[in-house]
N, C-alpha and C positions, 0 to 999 in steps of 0.2 A: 449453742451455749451463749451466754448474754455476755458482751461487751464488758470489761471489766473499765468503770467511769475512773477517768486517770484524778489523779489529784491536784490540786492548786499547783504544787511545788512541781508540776510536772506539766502541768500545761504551759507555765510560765516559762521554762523549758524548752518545751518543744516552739514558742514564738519565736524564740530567739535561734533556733537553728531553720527558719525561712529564707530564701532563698532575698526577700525587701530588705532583708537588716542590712546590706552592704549600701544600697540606694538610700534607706533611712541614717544611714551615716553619714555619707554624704551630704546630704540635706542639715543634717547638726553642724556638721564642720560650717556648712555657708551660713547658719545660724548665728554663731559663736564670733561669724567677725561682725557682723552686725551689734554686737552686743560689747558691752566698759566690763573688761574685768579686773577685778576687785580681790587681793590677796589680805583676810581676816584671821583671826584667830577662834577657834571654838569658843562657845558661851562660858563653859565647865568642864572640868576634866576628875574625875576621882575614881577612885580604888573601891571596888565592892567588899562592903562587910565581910568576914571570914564567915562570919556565922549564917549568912545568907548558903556559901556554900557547900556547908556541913549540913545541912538542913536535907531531911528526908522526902520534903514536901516537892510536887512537882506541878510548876504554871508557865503560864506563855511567856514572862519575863524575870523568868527564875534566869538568875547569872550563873553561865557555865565556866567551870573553869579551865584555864587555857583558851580568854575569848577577849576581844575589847568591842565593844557594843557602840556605835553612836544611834542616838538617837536626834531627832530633829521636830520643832514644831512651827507654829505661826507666831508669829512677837505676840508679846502683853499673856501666851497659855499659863496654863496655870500646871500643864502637865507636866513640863521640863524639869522647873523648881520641884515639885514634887517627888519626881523621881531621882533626881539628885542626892536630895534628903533621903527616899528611902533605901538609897543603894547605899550612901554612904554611912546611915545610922543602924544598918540591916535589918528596915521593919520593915517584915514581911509581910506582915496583916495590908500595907498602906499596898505592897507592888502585888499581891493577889485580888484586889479590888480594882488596881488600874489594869491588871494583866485582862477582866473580864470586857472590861470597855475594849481592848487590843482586838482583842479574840472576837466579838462580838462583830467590829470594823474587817477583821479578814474574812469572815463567814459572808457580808451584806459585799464586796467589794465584788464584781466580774472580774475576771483574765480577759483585759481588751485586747485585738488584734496590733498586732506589731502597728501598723499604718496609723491607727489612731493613737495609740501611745504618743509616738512622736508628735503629731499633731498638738497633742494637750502640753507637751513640754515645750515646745516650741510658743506657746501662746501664754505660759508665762512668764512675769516678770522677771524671776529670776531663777537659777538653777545655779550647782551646786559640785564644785567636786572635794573629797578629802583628801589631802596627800599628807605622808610625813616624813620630811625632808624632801630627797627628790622622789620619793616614790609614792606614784600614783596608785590609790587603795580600791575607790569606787570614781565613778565618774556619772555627771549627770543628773545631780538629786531634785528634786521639787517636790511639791506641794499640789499638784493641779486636781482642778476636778472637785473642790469642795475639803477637800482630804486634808483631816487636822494634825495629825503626826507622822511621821516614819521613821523606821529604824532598821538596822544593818547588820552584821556581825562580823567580824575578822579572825583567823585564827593568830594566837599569838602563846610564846615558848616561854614567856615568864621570865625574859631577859628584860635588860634595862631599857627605856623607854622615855625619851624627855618628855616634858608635856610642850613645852616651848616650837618640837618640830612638828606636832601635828599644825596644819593650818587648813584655813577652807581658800578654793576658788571660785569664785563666786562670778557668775556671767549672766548682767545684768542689762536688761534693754535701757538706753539714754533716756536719763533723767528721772528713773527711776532707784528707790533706794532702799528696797523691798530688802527685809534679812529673814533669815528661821532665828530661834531661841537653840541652841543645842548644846547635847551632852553626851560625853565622852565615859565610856566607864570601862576602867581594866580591871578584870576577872584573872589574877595570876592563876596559873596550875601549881600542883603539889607535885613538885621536886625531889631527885634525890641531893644529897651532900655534896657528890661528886658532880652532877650536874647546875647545878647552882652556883660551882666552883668554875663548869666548865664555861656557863654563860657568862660568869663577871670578867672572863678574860676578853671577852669582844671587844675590841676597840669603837667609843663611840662613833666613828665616821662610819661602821658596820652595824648600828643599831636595827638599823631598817631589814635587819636580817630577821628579825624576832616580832614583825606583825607580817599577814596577809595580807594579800589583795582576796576581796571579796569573794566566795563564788557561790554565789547567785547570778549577778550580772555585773561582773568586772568592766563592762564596756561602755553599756550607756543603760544606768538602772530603771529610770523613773518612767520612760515608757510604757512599762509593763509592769515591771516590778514595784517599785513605790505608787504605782495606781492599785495594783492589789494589796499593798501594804508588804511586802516581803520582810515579815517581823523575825528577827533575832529571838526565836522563842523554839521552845522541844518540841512544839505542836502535835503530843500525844505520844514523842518517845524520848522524852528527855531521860528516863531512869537506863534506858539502852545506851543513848550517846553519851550518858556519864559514865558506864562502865566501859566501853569504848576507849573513850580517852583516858580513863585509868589504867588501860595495859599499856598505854608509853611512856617508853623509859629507854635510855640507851646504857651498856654495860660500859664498866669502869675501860675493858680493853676496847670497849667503840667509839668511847672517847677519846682514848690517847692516839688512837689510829687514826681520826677526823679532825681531832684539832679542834679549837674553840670552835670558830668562824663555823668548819662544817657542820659542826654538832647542833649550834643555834639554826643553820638550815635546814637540816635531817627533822631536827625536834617542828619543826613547822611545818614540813610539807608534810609530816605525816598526820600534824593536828589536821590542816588544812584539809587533806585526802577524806577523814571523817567528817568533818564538819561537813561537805562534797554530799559526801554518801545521805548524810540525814536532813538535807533544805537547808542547814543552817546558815 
């Protein structure tokens, strides 16, 4: 019987459980003090159109809900601005035309070896982590290799969210002052009454309870993952993982038993655990 060929999102994968990733870590940490870091703020930050995700249609950066997306490109693109516009004005027609270009970049991109990953991150100017507040979401983003955009996904429970606490870490070789263009986009989920009651009870110093940390490559992305491009996109099952995330919900008595705080955690790891399951 023939080999069943594994997939992108699986090769990419199975890199990161090699026995080099602990030595290639290593190797980043002695990287990192060689390198001025630099604490920024995101280019943009906005909310996706509602009508984006009522929409039946399914593309590579159709906005899921229950998700916040960054995306990231090279200064002066013209991609960034773009997609800003169309997440925030919810033309569709504009992110199905950019979604083919995405899609096109995943298809032409290899699954390089963990070893070289590192390598190409390492040899650019600058890389890249997100956090909001103190919690670290991705770590390690670039650009290397020619590669004009990237993007990400987080899961997130549709609690409250400043835009103010996301910021970038930026780990920049001296004397260089290299940036991406990037964009932030929150994708709320659909709520119930009592849930939306239970989220507004978080206390802001517990906001960080209501995004993810990545899971693709929570640890060091851009070696593997932002060289293949790991897009924030269905990649052929977005109509599955939206009904997916449509069965979560917690009952009136699971909330009062959990309490805000817990509730906003529950409602996340279980986004998170799907989002897991489909590459997201």
């Amino acid at each position: 019987m023939a080999k069943q060929k594994k997939s992108k999102i699986e090769l990419i994968r199975s890199e990161y459980d090699k026995p080099e990733l602990a030595r290639q870590l290593a190797a980043m940490r002695a990287d990192e003090q060689r390198r001025v870091l630099r604490k920024t703020q995101p280019g943009a930050i906005v909310t996706a159109s509602r009508d984006l995700t009522l929409s039946k249609k399914s593309y590579w950066l159709k906005p899921i809900q229950g998700s916040v997306m960054l995306f990231w490109g090279r200064q002066c693109s013209d991609l960034i601005p773009a997609l800003e516009r169309a997440y925030a004005t919810g033309d569709e027609a504009a992110l199905e035309r950019i979604s083919a270009g995405f899609a096109d970049q995943f298809e032409r991109r290899p699954v390089v070896p963990l070893k070289e990953g590192f390598e190409k991150l390492f040899a650019t100017t600058m890389y890249f982590d997100l956090v909001y507040g103190a919690k670290q979401l991705i770590s390690r983003l670039a650009l290397p290799d020619g590669i004009e955009y990237g993007a990400v996904g987080f899961a997130y429970n549709g609690g409250s969210l400043r835009n103010e606490s996301f910021a970038l870490l930026e780990y920049s070789k001296p004397f260089e002052r290299q940036g991406y263009e990037t964009l932030i986009v929150k994708v709320p989920p659909e709520l119930s009454e009592i849930e939306r009651e239970a989220l507004a009870l978080v206390p802001p110093e517990s906001w960080e309870s209501n995004i993810g940390h990545a899971t693709m490559c929570p640890v060091a992305c851009v070696g593997i993952a932002a060289i293949v491009i790991a897009l924030v996109t269905c990649a052929g099952g977005c109509a599955e993982l939206e009904r997916q995330l449509g069965k979560i919900s917690l009952t009136a008595d699971q909330l009062r038993q959990l309490g805000p705080l817990s509730s906003a955690s529950e409602l996340l790891a279980v986004r998170r655990e799907v989002f897991e399951q489909y590459g997201f």
